[in-house]
N, C-alpha and C positions, 0 to 999 in steps of 0.2 A: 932462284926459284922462278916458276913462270907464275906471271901475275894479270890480273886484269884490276881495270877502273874502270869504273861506270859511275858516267856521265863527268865529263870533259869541259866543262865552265872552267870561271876559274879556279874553283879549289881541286877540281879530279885533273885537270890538264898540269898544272903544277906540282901536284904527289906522284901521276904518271913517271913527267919528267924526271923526281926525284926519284925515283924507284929503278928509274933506270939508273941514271948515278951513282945510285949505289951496288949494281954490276946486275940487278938482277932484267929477265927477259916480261917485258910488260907491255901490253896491249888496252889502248882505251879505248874504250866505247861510248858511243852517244847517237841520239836518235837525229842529231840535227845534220844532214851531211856534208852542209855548206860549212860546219866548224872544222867536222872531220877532213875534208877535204885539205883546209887551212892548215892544219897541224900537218897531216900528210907532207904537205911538202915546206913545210919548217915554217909557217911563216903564224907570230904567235897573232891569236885574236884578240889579245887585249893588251895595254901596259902594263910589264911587269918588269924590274929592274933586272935582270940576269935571266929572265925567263926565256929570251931566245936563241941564248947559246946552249942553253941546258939542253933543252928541246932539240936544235938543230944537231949536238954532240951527241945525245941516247937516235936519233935516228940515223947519223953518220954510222956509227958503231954497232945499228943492227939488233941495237934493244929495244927498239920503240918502235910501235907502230900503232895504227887506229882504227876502227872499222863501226861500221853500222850496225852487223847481225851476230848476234848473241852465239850463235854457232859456232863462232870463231872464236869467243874465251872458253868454250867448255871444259877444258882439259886444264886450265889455268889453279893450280894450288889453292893459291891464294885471290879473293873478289874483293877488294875495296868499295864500299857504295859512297861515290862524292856527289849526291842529286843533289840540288836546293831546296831548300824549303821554305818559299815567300811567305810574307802574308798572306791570309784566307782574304778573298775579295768582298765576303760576308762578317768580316769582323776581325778582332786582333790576334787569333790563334795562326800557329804554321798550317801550312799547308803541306801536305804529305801525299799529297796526289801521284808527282815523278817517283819516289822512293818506293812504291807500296807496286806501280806499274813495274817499275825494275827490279823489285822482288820478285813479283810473279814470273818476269821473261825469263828472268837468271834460274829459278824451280824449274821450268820445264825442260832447261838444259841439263841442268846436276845432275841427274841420272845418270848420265852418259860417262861417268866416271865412276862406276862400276863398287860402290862405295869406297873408293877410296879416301884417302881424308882430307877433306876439303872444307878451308875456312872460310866463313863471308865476314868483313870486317865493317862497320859501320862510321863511315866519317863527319855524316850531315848532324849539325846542331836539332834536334827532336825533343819533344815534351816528354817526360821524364814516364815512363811504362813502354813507351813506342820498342826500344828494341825486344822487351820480354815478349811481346806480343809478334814479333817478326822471327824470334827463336822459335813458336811455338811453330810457325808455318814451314822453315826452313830445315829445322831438326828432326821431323819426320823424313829429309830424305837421308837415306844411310850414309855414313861418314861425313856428313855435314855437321860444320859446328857455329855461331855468330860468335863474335864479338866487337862490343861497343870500343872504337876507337878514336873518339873527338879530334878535332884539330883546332892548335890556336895559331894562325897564320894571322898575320898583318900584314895589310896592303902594301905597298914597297918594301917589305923583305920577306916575304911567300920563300924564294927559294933557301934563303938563309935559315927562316923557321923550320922550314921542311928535314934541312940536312944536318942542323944543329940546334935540335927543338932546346926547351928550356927545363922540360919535362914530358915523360910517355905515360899517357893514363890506358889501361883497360878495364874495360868492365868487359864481367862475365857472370853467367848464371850464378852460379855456386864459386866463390873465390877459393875456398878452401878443396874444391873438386873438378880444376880445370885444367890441369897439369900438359897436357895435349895441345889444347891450341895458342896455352900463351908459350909454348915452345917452338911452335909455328912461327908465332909474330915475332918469338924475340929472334927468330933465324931470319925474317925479315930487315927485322932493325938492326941486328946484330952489329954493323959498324957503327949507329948512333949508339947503340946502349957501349957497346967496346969505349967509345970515347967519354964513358964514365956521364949520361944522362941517366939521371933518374927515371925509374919505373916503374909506377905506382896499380897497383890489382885491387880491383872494387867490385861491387854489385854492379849491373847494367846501371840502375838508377842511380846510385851515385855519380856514374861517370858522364851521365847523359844530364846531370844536375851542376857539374863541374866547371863543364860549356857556357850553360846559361849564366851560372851564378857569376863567372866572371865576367863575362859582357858587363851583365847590372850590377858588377859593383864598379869596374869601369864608368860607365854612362852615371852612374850616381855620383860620384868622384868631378866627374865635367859638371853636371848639375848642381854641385852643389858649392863650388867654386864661382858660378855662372850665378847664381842666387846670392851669394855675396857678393858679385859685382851687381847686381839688383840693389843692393844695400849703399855700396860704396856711391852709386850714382846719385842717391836720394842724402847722403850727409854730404860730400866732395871729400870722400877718403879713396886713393888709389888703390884698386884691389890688388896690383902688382906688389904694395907693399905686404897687404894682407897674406897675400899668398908664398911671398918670398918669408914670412916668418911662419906662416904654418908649415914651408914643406923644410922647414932645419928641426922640426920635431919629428923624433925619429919613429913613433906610432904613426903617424903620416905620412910623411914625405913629400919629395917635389913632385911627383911624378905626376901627370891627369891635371895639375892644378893651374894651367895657363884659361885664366878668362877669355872668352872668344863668342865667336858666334857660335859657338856647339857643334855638334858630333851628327854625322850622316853615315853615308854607306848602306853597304846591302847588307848589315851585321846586328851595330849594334840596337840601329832602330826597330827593325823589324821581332829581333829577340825579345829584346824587354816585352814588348807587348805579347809575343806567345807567349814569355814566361807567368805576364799576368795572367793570361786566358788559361794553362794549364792550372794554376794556385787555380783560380776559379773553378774550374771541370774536378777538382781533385777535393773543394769545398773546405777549401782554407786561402780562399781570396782576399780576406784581410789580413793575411801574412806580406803580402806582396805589393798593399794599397799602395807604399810610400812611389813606386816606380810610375804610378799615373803621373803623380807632381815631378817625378823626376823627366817624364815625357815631356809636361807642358813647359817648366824650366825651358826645356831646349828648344822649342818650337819659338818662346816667346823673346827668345833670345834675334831669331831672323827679323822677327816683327819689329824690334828693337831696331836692328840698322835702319829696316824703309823709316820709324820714325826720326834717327837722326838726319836721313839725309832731308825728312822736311823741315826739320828745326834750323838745318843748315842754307838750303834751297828756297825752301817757302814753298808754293804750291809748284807740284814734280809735273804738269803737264806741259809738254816742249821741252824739256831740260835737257842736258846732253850727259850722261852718267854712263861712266868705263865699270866695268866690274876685271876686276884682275881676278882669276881664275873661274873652273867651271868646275874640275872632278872637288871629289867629297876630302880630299887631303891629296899634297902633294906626294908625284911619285906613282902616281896612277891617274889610269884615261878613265876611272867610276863617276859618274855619275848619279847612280841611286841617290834617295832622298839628299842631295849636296843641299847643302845650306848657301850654298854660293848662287845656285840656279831657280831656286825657292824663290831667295832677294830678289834675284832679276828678273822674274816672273812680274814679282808683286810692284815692281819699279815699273814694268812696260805696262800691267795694268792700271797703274795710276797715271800711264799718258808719258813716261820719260823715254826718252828716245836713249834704250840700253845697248852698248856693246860691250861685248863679250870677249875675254882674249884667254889662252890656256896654252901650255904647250903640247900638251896631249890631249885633251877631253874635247876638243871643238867637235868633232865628228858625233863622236857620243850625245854632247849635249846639242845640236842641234836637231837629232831624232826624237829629243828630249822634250826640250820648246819647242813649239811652232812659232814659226817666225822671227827667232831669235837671230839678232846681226852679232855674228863674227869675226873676229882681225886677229891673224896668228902674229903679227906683228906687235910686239908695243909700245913701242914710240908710236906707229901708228894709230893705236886701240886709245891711247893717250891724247893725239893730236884733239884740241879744239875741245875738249872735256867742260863738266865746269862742277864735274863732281867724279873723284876717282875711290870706288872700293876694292880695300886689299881682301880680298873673303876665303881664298888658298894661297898658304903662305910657301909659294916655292921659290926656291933660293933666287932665281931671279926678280923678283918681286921685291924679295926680303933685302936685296943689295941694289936696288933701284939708289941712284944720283940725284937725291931731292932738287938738287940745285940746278941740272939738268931736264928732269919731268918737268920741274915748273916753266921752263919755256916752250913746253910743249904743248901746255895744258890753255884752256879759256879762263879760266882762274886755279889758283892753287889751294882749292879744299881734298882733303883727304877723310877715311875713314878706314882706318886697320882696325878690322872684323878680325885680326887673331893674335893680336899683343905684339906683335913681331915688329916695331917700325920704334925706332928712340924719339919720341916725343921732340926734347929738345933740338936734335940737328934739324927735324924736318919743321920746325916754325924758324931756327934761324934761319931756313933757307926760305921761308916767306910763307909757308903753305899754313891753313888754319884746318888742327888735323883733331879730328875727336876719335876715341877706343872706349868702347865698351867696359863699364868701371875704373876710368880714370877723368883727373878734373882738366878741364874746360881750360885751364889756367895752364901754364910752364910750370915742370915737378918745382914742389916746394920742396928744401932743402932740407934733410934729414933722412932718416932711412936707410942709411948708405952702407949700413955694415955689410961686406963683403967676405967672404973666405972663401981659399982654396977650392977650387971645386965646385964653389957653388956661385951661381950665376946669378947678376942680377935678375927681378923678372922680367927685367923688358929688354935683356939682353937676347937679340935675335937667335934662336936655335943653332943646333949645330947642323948639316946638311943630311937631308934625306931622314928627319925625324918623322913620324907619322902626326898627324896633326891633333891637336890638343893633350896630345902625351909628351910630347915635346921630352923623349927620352935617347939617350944614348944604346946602341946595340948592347946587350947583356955580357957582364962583365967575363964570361964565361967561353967567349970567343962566340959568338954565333956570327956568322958570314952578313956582314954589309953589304947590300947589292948599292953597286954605284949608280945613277939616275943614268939612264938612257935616253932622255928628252933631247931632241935635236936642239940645235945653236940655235939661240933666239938674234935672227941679224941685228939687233938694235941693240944686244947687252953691252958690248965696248962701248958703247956710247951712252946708256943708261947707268952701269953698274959705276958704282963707285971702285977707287981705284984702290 
């Protein structure tokens, strides 16, 4: 089918790409031209694990291409809308400004397809009425039909999600009188639905409620694990143990439940608070109170490391303090609200002389911070330290040679900001290392019950998890994208062996 995307970040540049993949002829669109330009000639704008052979193969092959003017998708079947929707800069609702402009340009084109029957499919996460209110604009024109199509992509596996989701939601007007364009979409999807994904039909608001709801049970999930290591810090119980027996009950599970510094991105922070702002607008805002405290949990979690490094340091001004990573989890060059770059904010305001090291986010993050010193190197980033945070746990990091770092370093303090580091090897190699919800002290013995399958909690991850879910790709076969991060020259000699 011929298809358009509009708007090419990263959620419409990687459904693009996948759309092409799946054989069909797709065109994205965006108003930036310096992005377009980029895709144009294959080269991706952001980190994404497999995203730019996807990309460079639908443009090889003559399915993919990009363009500025709307005049160029007219003819297009099928319009997917991938806009963003941030924050409002006047408080915690989405902003819907991009989406509502790319309605309108995309209406004055429709016409031109003589009614024939043409879907516009909705991908951007929206407060729950937004797309019935976009049907109404859109369905005036003849053979035009919406529908609400969410997307759950995670950052380092976007293109696996994409090509072997876990589930296909639609919303539609009338579920019981849609028969037309969810035949459209399933002829879209038709090789993911073929390989036996589920495909669930709903009202618009259900489906646009789908979205949000799972972000915030998500983010509640990190919060509330992150609130027990609150707890565990104030008696001296390790919340690794906490967590390692709540997640063997099978109403819970493991999954969300790694204490840490908390959850970032361009996703889940900014959702939870539209999703409060809409409860609010809708006048059932005390349905949704529990999510303000599930906000401040997470915020108070970063405040939490500047305090440990003073309880470690003493007064932070002149100190030399490494921050190991920059994006918001590894596996990606993101930076939005990272928990890693907050810290190191709040570290160079308090006068500590911070560097920064990442294997992809350094570019990002230094458009981020002003001022901010970066060393792509880390042994270098390491050198002469006298306080190292682990705050993105990428596999490099995670397989650091304690007994090596520590001749690197001006003393050997640590703090793993995301449970990933075994306490024990890294004090027998000399370093005095604190984690958020664990004691001060070497683990006391007990706890140890193990099975099959299930890890301890302070058993480092497996590679290319997304961070604080610290899960395995779905049982289901969904596509592992392997990390694309260039060779850090210093791992042979850092990583353990």
């Amino acid at each position: 089918m011929k298809i358009s995307v509009i708007g090419v970040g990263y959620l419409g540049a990687v459904h693009a790409a996948g759309m092409a993949e799946l054989g069909h002829d797709v065109v994205g669109l965006d108003v930036d031209a310096r992005r377009v330009r980029q895709l144009e000639a294959g080269r991706a704008p952001f980190h994404e694990p497999g995203f730019d052979e996807t990309l460079r193969r639908g443009l090889d092959l003559g399915r993919l291409r990009f363009t500025t003017e709307y005049e160029d998708i007219a003819g297009a079947d099928v319009h997917f809308l991938g806009l963003g929707t941030p924050q409002r800069a006047d408080g915690f609702g989405a902003d819907l400004a991009s989406l509502h402009a790319a309605v309108d340009a995309l209406a004055a084109v429709l016409p031109a397809r003589d009614g024939s029957p043409t879907l516009v499919v909705g991908k951007s996460t929206v407060p729950a009425g937004t797309a019935r209110g976009l049907a109404e604009r859109l369905e005036r024109i003849e053979g035009v039909r919406l529908l609400w199509n969410p997307e759950f992509l995670r950052e380092g596996f976007a293109v696996g999600d994409t090509l072997e989701p876990d589930r296909v939601v639609y919303g539609v007007r009338d579920p019981e009188a849609a028969d037309a364009e969810i035949r459209m979409l399933d002829t879209v999807y038709a090789p993911i639905l073929d390989g036996g994904t589920p495909r669930l039909v709903m009202g618009y608001e259900a489906a646009e409620l789908v979205k949000v709801s799972a972000n915030a049970f998500l983010a509640t999930k990190i919060s509330f694990i992150n609130a027990i290591s609150e707890l565990c810090e104030a008696t001296g119980a390790d919340v690794t143990d906490v967590s390692r027996a709540l997640g063997m009950d099978d109403r819970i599970g493991s999954r969300f439940l790694r204490a840490g510094v908390g959850f970032g991105g361009g996703c889940l922070p900014k959702d939870i608070r539209a999703f409060i702002a809409s409860a609010e607008d809708l006048g059932v805002g005390q349905s949704l109170g529990f999510l303000r405290e599930v906000d401040a949990i997470n915020q108070r979690r970063r405040v939490r490391v500047v305090e440990l490094a003073r309880e470690m340091l003493g007064p932070l001004r002149g100190r030399r303090i490494t921050v190991l990573g920059a994006a918001f989890k590894p596996d990606s060059d993101d930076v939005r609200d990272s928990p890693a770059l907050e810290v190191a904010s709040r570290l160079m305001a308090a006068g500590a002389h911070v560097t920064v090291t990442d294997p992809e986010a350094l570019k990002n993050a230094r458009g981020h911070v002003e001022g901010l010193v970066t060393v792509e190197d880390t042994a270098e980033a390491l050198r002469g330290a006298e306080l190292v945070l682990l705050l993105t746990e990428w596999r490099r990091y995670r397989d650091l040679d304690p007994s090596v770092a520590a001749e690197l370093v001006a003393a050997p303090r640590i703090i793993d900001g995301r449970a990933v580091l075994d306490p024990r090897t890294w004090r027998a190699a000399g370093w005095e290392l604190r984690a958020l919800g664990r004691p001060d002290a070497p683990a006391r013995a007990g706890t140890q019950v193990e099975t099959a399958g299930q890890p301890a909690a302070d058993e480092p991850p497996a590679a290319h998890e997304p961070p604080a879910a610290h899960e395995p790709p779905a049982a289901h076969g969904r596509a592992a994208a392997a990390s694309t991060a260039g060779p850090d020259p210093a791992a042979p000699l850092l990583s353990r062996g």
